[in-house]
N, CA, C, O and CB atoms as a CASP TS submission, in Angstrom:
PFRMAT TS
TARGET T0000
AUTHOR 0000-0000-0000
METHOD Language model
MODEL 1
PARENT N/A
ATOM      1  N   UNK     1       0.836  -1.165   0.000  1.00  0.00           N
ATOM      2  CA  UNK     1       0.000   0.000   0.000  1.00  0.00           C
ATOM      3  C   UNK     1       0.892   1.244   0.000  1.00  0.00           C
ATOM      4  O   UNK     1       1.718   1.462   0.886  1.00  0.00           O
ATOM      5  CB  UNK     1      -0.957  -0.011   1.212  1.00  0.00           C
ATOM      6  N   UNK     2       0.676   2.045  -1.044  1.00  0.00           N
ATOM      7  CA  UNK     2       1.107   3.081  -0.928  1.00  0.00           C
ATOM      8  C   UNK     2       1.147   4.565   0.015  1.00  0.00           C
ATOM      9  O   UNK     2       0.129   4.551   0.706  1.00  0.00           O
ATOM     10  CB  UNK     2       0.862   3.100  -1.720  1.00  0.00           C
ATOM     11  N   UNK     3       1.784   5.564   0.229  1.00  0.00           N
ATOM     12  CA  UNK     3       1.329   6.510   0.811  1.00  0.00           C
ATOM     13  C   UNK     3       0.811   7.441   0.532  1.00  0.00           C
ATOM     14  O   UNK     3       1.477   8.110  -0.257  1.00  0.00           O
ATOM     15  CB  UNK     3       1.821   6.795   1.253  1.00  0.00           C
ATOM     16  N   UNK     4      -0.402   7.994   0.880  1.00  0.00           N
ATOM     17  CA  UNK     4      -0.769   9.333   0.535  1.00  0.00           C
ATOM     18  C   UNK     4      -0.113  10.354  -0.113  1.00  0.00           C
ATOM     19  O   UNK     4       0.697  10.606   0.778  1.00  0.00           O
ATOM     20  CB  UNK     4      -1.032   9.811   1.418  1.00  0.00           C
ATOM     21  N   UNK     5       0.179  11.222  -1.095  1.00  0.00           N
ATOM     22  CA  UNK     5       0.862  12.148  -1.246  1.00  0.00           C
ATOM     23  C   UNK     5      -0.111  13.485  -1.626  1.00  0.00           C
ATOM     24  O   UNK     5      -0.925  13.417  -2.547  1.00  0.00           O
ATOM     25  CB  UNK     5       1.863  11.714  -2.183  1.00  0.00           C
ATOM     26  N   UNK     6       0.027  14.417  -1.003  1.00  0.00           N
ATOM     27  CA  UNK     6      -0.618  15.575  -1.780  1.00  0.00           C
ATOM     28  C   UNK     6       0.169  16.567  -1.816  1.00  0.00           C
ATOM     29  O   UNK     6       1.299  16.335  -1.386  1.00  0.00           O
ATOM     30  CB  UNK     6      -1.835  16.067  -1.297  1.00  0.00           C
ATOM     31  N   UNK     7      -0.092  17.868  -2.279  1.00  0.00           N
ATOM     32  CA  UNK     7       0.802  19.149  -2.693  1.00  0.00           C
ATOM     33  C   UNK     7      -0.041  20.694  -2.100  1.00  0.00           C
ATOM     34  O   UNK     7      -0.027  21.899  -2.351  1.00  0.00           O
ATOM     35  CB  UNK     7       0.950  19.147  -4.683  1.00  0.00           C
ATOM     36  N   UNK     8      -0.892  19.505  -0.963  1.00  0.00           N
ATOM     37  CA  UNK     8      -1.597  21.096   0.006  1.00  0.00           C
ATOM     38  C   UNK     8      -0.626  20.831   1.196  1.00  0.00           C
ATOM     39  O   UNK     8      -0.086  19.863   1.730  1.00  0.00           O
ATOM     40  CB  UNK     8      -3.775  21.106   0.704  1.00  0.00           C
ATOM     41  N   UNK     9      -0.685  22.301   1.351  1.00  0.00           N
ATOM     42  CA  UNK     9       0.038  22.577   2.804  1.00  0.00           C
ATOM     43  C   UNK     9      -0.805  22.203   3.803  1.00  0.00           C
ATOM     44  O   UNK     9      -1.991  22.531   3.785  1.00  0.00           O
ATOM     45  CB  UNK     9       0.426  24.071   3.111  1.00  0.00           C
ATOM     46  N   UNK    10      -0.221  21.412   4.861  1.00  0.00           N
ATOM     47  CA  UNK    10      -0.623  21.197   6.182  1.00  0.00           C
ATOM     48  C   UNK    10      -1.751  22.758   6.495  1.00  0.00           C
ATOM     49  O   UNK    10      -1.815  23.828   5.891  1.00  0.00           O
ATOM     50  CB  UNK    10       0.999  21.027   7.271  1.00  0.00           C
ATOM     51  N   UNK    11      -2.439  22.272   7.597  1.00  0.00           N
ATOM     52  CA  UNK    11      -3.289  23.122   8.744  1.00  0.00           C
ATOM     53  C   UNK    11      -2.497  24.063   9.069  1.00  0.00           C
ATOM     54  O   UNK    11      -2.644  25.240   8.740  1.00  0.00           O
ATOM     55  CB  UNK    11      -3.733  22.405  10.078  1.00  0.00           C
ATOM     56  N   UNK    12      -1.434  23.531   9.863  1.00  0.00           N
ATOM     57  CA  UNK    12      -0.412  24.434  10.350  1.00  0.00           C
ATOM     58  C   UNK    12       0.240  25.126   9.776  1.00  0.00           C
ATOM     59  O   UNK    12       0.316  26.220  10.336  1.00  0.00           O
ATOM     60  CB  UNK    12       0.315  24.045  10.869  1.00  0.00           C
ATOM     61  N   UNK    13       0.885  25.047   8.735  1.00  0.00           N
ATOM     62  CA  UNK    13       1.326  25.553   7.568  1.00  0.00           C
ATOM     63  C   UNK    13       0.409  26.615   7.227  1.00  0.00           C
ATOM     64  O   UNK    13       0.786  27.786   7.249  1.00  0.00           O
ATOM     65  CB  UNK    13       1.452  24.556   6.547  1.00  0.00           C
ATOM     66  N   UNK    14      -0.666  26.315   6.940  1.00  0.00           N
ATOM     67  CA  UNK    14      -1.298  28.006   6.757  1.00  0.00           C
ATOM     68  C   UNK    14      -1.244  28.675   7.873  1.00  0.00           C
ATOM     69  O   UNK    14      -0.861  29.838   7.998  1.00  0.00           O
ATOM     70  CB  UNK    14      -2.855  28.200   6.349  1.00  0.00           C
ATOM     71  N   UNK    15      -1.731  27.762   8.930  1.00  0.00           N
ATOM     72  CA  UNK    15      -2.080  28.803  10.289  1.00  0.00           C
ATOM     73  C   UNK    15      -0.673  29.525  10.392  1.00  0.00           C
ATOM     74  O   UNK    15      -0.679  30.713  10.716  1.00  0.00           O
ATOM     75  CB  UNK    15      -2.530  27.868  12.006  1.00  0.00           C
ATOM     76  N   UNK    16       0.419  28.952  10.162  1.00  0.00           N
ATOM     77  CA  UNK    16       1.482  29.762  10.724  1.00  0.00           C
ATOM     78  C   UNK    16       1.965  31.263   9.521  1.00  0.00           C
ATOM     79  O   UNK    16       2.511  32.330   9.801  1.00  0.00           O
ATOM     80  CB  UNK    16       2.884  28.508  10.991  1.00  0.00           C
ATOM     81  N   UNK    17       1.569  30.828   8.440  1.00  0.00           N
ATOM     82  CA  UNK    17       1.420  32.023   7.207  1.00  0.00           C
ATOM     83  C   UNK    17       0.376  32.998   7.883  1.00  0.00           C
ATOM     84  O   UNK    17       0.648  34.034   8.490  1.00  0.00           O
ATOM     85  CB  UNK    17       0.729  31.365   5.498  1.00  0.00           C
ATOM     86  N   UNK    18      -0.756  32.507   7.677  1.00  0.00           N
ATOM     87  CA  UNK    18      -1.520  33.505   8.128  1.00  0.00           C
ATOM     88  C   UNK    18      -1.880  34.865   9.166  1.00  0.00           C
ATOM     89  O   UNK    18      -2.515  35.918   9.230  1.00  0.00           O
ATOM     90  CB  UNK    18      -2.005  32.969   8.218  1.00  0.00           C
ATOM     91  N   UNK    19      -0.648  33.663  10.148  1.00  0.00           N
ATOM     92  CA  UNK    19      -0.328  34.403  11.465  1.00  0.00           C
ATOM     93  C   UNK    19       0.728  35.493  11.525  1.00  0.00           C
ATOM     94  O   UNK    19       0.700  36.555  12.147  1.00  0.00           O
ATOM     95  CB  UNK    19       0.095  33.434  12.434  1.00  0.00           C
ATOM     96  N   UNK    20       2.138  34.731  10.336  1.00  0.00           N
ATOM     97  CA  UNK    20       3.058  35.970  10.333  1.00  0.00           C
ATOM     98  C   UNK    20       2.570  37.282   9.107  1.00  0.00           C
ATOM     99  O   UNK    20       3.285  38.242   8.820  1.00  0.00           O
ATOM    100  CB  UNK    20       4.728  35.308   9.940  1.00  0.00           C
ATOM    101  N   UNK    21       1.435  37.051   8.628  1.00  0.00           N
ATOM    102  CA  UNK    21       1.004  37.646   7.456  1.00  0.00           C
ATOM    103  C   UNK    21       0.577  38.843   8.439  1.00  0.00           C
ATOM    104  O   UNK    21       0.977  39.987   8.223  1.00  0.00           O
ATOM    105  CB  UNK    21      -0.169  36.800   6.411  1.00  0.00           C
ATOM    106  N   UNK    22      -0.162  38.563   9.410  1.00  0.00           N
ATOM    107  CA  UNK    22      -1.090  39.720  10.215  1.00  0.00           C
ATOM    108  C   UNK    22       0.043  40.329  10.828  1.00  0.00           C
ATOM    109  O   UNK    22       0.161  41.554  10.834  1.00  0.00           O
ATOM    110  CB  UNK    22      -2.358  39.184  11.435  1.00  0.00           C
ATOM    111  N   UNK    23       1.204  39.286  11.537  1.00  0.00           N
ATOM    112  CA  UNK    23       2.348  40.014  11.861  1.00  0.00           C
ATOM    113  C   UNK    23       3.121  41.192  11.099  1.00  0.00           C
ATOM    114  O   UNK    23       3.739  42.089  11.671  1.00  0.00           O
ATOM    115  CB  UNK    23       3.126  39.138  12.000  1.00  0.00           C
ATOM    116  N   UNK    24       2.974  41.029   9.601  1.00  0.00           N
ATOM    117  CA  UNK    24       3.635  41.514   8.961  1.00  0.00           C
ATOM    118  C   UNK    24       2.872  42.733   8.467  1.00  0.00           C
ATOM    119  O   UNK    24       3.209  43.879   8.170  1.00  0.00           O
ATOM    120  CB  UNK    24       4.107  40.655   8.181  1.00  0.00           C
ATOM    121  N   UNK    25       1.851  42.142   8.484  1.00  0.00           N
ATOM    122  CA  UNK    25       0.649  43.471   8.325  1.00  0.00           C
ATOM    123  C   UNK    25       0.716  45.095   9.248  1.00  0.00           C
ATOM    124  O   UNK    25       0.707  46.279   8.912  1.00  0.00           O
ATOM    125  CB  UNK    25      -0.936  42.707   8.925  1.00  0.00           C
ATOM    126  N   UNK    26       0.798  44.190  10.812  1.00  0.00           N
ATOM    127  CA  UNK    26       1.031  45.330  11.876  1.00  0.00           C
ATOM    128  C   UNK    26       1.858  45.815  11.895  1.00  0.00           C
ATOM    129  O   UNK    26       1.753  46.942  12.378  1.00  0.00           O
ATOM    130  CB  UNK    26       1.005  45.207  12.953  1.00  0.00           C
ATOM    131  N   UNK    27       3.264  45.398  11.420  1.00  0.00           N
ATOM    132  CA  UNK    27       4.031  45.940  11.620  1.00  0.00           C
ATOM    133  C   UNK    27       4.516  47.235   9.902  1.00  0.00           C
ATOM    134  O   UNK    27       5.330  48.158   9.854  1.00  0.00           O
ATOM    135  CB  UNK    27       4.897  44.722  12.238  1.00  0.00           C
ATOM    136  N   UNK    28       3.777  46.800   9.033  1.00  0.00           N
ATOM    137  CA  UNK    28       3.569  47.794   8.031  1.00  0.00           C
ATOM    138  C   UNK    28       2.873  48.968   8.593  1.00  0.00           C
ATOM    139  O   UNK    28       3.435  50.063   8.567  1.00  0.00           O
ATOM    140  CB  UNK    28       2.816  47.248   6.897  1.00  0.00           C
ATOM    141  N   UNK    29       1.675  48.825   9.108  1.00  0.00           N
ATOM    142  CA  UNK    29       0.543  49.881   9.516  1.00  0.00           C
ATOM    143  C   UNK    29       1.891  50.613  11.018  1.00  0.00           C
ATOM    144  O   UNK    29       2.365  51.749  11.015  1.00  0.00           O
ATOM    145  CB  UNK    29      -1.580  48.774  10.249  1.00  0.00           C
ATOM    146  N   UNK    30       2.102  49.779  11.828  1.00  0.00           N
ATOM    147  CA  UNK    30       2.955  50.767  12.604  1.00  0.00           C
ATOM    148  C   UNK    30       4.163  51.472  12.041  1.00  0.00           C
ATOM    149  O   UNK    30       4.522  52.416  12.746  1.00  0.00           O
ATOM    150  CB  UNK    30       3.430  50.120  13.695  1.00  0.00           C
ATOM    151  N   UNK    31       4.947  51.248  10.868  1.00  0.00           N
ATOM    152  CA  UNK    31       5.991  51.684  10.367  1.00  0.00           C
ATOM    153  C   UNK    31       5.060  53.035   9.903  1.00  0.00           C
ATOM    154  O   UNK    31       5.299  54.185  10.272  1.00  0.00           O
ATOM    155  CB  UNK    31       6.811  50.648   9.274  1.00  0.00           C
ATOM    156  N   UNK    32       4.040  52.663   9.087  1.00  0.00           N
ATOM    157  CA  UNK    32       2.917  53.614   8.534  1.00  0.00           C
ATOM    158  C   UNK    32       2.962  54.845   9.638  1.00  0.00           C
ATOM    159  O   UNK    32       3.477  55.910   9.299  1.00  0.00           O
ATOM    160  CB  UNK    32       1.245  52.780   8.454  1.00  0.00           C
ATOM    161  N   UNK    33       2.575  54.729  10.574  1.00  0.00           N
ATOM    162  CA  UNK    33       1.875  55.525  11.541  1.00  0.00           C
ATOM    163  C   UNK    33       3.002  56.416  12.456  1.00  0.00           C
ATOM    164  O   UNK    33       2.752  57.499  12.985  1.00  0.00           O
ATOM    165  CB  UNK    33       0.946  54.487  12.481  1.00  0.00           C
ATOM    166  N   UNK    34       4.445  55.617  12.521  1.00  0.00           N
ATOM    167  CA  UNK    34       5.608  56.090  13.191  1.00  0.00           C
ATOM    168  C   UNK    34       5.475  57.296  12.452  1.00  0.00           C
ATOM    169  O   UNK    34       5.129  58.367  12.950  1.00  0.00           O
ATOM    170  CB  UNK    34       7.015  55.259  13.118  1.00  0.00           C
ATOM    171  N   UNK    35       5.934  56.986  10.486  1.00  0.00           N
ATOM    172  CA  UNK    35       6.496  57.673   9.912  1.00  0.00           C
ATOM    173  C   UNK    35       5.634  59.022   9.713  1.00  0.00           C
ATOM    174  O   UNK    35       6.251  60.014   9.325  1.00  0.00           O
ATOM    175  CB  UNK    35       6.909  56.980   8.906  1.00  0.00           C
ATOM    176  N   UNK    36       4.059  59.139   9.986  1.00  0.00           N
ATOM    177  CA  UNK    36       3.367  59.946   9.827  1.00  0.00           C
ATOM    178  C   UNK    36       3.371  60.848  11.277  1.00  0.00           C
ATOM    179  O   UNK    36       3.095  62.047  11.298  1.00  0.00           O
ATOM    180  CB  UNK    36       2.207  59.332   9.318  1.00  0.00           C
ATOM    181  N   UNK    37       3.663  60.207  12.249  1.00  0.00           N
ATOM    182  CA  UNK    37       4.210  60.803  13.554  1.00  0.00           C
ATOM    183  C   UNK    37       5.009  61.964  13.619  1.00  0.00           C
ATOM    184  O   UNK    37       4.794  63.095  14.054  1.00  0.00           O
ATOM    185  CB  UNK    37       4.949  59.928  14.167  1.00  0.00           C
ATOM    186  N   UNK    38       6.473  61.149  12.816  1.00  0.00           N
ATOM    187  CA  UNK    38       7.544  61.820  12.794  1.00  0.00           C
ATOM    188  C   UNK    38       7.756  63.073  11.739  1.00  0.00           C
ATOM    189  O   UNK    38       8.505  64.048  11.792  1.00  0.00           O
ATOM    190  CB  UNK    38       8.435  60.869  12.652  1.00  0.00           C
ATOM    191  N   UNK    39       6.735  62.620  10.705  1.00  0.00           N
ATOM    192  CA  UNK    39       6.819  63.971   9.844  1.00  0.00           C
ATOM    193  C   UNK    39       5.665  64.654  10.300  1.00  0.00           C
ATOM    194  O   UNK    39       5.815  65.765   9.791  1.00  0.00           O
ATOM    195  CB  UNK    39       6.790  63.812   8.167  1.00  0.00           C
ATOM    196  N   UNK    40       4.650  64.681  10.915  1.00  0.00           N
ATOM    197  CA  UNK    40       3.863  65.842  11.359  1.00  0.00           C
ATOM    198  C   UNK    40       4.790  66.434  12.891  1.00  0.00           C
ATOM    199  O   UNK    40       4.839  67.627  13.188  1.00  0.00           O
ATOM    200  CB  UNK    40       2.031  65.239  11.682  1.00  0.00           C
ATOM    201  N   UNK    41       5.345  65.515  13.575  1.00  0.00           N
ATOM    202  CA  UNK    41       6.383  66.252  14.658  1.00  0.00           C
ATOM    203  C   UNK    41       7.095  67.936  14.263  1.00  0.00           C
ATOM    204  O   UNK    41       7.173  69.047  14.788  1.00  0.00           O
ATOM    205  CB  UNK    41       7.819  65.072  14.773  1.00  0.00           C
ATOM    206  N   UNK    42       7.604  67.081  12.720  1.00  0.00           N
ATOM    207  CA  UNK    42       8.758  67.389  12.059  1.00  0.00           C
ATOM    208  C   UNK    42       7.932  68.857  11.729  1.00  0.00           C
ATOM    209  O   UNK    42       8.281  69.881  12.316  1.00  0.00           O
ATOM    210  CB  UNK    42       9.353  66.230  10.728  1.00  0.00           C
ATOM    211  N   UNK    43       7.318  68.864  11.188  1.00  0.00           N
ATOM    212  CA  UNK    43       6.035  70.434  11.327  1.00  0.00           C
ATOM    213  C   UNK    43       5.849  70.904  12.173  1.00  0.00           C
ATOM    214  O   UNK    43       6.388  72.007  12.271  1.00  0.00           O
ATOM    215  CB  UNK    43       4.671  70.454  11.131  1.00  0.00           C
ATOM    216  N   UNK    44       5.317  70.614  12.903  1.00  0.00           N
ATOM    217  CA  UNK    44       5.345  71.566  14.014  1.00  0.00           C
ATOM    218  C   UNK    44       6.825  72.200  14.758  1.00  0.00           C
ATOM    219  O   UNK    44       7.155  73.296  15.210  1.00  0.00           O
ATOM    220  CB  UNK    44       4.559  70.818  15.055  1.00  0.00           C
ATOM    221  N   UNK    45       7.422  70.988  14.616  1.00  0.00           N
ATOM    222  CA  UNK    45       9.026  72.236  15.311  1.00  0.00           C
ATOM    223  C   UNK    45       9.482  73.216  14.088  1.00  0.00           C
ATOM    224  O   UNK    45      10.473  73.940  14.179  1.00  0.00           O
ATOM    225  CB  UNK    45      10.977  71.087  15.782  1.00  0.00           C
ATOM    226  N   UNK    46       8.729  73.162  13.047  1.00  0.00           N
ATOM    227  CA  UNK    46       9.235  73.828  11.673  1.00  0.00           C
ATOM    228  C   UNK    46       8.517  75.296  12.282  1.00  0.00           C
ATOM    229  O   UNK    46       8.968  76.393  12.613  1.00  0.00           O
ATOM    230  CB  UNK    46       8.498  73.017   9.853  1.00  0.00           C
ATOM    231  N   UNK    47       7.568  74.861  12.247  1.00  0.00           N
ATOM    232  CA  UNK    47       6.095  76.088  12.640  1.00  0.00           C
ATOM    233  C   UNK    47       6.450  76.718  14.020  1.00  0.00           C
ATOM    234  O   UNK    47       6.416  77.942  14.147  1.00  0.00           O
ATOM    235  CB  UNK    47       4.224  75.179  12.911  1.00  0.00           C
ATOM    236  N   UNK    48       6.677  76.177  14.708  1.00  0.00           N
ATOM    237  CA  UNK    48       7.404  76.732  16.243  1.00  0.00           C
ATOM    238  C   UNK    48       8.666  77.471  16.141  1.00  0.00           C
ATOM    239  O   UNK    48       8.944  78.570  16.620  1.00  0.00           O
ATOM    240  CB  UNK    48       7.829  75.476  17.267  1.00  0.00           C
ATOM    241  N   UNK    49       9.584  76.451  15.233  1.00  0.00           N
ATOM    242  CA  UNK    49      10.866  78.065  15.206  1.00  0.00           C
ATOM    243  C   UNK    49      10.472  79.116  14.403  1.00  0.00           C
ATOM    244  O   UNK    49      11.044  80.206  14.426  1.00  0.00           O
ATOM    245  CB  UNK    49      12.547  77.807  14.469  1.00  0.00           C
ATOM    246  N   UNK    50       9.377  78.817  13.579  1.00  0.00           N
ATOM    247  CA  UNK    50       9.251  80.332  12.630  1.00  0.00           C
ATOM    248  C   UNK    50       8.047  81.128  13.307  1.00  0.00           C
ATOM    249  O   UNK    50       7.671  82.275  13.062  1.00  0.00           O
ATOM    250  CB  UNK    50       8.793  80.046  10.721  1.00  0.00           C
ATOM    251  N   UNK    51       7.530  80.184  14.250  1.00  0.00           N
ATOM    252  CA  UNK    51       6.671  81.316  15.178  1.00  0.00           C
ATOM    253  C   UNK    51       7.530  82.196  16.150  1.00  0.00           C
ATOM    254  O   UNK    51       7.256  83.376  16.365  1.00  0.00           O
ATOM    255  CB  UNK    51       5.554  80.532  16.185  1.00  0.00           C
ATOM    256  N   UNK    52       8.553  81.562  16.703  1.00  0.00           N
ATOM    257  CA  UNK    52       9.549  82.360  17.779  1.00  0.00           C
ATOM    258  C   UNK    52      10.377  83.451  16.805  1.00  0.00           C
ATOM    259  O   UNK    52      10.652  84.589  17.185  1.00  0.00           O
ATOM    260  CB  UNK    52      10.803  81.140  18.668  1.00  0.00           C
ATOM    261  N   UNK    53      10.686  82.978  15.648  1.00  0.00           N
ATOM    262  CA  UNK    53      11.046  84.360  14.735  1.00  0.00           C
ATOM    263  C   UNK    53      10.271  85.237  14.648  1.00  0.00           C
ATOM    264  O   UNK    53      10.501  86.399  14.985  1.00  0.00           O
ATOM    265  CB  UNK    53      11.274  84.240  13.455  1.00  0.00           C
ATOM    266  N   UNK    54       9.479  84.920  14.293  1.00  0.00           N
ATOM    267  CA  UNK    54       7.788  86.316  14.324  1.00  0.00           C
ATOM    268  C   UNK    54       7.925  86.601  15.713  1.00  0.00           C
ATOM    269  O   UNK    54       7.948  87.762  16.122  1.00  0.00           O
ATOM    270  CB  UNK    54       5.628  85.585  13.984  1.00  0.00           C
ATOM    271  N   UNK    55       8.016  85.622  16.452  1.00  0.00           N
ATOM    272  CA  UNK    55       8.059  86.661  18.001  1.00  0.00           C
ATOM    273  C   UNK    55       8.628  87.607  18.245  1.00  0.00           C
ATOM    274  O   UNK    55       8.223  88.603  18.844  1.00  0.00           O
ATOM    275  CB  UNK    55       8.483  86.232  19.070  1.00  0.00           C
ATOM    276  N   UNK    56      10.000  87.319  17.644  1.00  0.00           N
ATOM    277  CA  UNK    56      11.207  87.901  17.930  1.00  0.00           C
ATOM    278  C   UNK    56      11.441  88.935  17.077  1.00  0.00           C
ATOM    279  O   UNK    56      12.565  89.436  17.048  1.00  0.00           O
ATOM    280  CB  UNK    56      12.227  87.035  17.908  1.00  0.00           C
ATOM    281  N   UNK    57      10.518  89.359  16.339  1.00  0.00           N
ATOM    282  CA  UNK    57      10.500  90.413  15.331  1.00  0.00           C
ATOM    283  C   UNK    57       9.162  91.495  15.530  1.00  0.00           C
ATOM    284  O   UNK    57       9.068  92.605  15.005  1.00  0.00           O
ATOM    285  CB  UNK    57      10.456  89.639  13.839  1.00  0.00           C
ATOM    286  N   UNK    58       8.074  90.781  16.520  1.00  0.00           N
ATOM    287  CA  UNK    58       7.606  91.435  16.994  1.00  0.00           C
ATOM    288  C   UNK    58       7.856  92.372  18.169  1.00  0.00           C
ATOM    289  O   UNK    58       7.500  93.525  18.414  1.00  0.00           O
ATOM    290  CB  UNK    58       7.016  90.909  16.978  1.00  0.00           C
ATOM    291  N   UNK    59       8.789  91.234  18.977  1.00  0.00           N
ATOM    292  CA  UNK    59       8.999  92.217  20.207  1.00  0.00           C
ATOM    293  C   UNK    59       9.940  93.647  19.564  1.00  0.00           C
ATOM    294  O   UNK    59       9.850  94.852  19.799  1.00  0.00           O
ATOM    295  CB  UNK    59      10.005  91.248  21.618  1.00  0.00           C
ATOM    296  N   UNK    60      10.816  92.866  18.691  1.00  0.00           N
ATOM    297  CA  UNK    60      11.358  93.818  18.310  1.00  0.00           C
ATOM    298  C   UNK    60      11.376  95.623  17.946  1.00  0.00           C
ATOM    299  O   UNK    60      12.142  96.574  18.108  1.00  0.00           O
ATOM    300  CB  UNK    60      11.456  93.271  17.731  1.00  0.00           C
ATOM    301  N   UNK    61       9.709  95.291  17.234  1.00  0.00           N
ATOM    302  CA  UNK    61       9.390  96.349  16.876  1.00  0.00           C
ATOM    303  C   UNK    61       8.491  96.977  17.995  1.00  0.00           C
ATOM    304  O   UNK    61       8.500  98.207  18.043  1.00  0.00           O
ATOM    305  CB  UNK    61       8.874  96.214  15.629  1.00  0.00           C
ATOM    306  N   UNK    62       7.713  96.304  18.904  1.00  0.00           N
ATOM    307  CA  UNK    62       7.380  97.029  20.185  1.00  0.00           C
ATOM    308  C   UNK    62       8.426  97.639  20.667  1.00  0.00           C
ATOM    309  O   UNK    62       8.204  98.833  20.873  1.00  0.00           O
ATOM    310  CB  UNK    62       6.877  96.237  21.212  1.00  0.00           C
ATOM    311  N   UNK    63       9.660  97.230  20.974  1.00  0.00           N
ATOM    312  CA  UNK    63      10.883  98.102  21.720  1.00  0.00           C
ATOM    313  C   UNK    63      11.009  99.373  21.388  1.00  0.00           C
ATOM    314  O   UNK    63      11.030 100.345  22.143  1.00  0.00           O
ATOM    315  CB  UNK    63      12.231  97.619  21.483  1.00  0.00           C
ATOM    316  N   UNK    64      11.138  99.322  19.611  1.00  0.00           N
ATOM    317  CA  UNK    64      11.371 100.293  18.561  1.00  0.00           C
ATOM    318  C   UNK    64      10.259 101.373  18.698  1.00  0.00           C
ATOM    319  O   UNK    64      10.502 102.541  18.397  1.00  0.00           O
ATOM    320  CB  UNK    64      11.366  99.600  17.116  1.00  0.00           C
ATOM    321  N   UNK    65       9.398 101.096  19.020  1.00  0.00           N
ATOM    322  CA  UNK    65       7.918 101.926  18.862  1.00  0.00           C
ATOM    323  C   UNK    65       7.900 102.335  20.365  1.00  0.00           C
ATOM    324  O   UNK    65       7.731 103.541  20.547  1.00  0.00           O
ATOM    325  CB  UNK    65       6.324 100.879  18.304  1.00  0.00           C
ATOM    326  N   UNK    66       8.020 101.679  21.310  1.00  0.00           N
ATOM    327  CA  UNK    66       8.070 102.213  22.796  1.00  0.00           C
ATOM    328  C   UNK    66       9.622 103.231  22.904  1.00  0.00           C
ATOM    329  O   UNK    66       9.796 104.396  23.260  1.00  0.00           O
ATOM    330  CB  UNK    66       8.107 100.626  24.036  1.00  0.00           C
ATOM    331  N   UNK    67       9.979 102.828  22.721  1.00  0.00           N
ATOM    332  CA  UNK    67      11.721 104.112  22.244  1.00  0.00           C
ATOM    333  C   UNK    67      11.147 105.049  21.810  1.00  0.00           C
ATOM    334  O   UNK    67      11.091 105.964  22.632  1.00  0.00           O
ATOM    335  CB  UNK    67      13.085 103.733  20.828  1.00  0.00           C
ATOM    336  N   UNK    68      10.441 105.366  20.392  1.00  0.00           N
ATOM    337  CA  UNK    68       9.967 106.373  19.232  1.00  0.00           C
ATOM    338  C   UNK    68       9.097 107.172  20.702  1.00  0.00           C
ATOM    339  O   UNK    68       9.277 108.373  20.903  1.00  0.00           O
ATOM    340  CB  UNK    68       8.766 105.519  17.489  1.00  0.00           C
ATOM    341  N   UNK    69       8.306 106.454  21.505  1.00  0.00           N
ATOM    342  CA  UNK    69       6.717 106.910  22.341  1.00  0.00           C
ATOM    343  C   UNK    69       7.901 107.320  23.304  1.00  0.00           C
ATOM    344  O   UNK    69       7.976 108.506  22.984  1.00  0.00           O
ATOM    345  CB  UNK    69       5.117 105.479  22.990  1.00  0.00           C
ATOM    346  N   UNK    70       8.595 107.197  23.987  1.00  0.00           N
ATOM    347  CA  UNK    70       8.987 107.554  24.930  1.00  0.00           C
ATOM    348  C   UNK    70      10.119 109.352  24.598  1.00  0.00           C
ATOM    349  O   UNK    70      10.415 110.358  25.243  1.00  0.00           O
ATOM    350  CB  UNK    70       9.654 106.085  25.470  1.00  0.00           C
ATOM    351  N   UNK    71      10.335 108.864  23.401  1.00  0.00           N
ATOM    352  CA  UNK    71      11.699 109.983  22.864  1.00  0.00           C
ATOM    353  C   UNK    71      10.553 111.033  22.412  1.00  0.00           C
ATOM    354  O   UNK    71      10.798 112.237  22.493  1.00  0.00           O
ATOM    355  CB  UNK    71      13.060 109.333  21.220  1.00  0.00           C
ATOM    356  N   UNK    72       9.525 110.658  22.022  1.00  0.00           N
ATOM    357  CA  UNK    72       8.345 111.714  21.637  1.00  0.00           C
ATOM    358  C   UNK    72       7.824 112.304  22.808  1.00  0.00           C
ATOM    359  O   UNK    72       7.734 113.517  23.002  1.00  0.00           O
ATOM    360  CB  UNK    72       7.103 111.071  20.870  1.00  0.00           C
ATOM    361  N   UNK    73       7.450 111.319  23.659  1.00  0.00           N
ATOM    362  CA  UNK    73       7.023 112.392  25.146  1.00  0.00           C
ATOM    363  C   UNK    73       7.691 113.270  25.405  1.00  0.00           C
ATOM    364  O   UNK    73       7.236 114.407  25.524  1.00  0.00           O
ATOM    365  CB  UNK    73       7.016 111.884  26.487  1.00  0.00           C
ATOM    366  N   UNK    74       9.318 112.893  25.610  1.00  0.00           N
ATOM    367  CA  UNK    74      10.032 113.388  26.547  1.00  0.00           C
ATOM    368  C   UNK    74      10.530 115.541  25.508  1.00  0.00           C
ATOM    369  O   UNK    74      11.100 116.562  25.894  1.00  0.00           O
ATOM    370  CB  UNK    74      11.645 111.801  26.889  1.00  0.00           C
ATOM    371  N   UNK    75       9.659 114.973  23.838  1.00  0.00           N
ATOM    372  CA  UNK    75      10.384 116.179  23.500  1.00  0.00           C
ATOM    373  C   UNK    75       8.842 117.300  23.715  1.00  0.00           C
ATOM    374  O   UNK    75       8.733 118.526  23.704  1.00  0.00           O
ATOM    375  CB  UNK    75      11.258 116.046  21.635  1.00  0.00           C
ATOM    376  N   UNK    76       7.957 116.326  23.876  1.00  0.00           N
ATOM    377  CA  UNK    76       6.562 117.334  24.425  1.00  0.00           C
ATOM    378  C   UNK    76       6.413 117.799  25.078  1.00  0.00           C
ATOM    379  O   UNK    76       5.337 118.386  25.185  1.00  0.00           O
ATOM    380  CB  UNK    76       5.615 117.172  24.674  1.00  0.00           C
TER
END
């Protein structure tokens, strides 16, 4: 008597595909989600140093304008 032969994969054999498939899945969607992390991070510290420049160009010109208000009183 001969032996069985077939050319399907075992139970296990899928189950264990299937399993590193979802593995492989999550770990796409988290690479996904890091990288969308790190470039919206990456914006906002963009947007934050060019807000502290505007700051710093605002105060600036308050100084400039409180100088002008003060040198104007003092000639009134």
């Amino acid at each position: 008597m001969a032996t069985p032969s077939t050319n399907r994969p075992s139970i296990h054999t899928t189950l264990v595909t299937e399993a590193e498939t979802e593995v492989t899945r999550t770990e796409t969607v988290t690479r996904d989600i890091t990288r969308d992390i790190e470039r919206i991070l990456h914006e906002i510290r963009e947007l934050d140093h060019l807000r502290g420049e505007e700051t710093h160009g605002v105060t600036e010109n308050v100084c400039i304008i409180h100088d002008e208000l003060r040198l104007l009183s003092e000639y009134l």
